[in-house]
C-alpha positions, 0 to 999 in steps of 0.5 A, spaced: 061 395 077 063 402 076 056 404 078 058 401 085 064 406 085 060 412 083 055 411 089 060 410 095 064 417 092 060 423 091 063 428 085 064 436 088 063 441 085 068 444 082 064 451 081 061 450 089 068 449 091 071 456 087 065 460 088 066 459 096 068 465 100 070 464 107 066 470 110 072 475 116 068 478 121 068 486 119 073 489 124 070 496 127 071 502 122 077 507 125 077 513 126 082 515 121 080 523 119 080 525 125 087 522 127 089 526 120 086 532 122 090 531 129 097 529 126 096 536 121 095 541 126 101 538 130 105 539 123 103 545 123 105 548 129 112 544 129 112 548 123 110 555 124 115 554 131 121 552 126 120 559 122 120 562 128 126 560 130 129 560 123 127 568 122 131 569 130 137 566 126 137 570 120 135 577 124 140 575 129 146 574 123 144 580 120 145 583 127 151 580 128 154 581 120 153 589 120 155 588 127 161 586 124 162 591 118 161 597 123 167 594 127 171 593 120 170 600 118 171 603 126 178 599 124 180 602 119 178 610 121 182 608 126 188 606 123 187 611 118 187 617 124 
């Protein structure tokens, strides 16, 4: 009688079943350097530009702070006199 069961139901392989792979199909490759090279080059000039404004701002406050004491000392000579 067991015979009979055996037969009608067929045992898997529990080795088959866990080494079975579902194989993806491979997606195109990106050009990923050539992107990064892109993104780095604007970086770059983003961040040449915003030290050139920054060195404009700090000559312009130097300007505008001996500006300031020439001012001050004017002031005073001609409060002095």
């Amino acid at each position: 009688m067991a015979k009979n069961k055996l037969k009608g139901q067929k045992s898997r392989n529990v080795f088959h079943i866990a080494s079975h792979k579902t194989f993806k199909a491979k997606n195109k490759a990106k050009p990923v350097t050539t992107n990064l090279k892109k993104i780095n080059i604007m970086n770059h000039e983003k961040v040449n530009r915003m030290n050139r404004a920054f060195v404009n701002i700090q000559k312009e406050l130097a300007n505008f702070s001996k500006s300031l004491s020439l001012k001050s000392v004017q002031k005073e000579l001609v409060s002095r006199n």
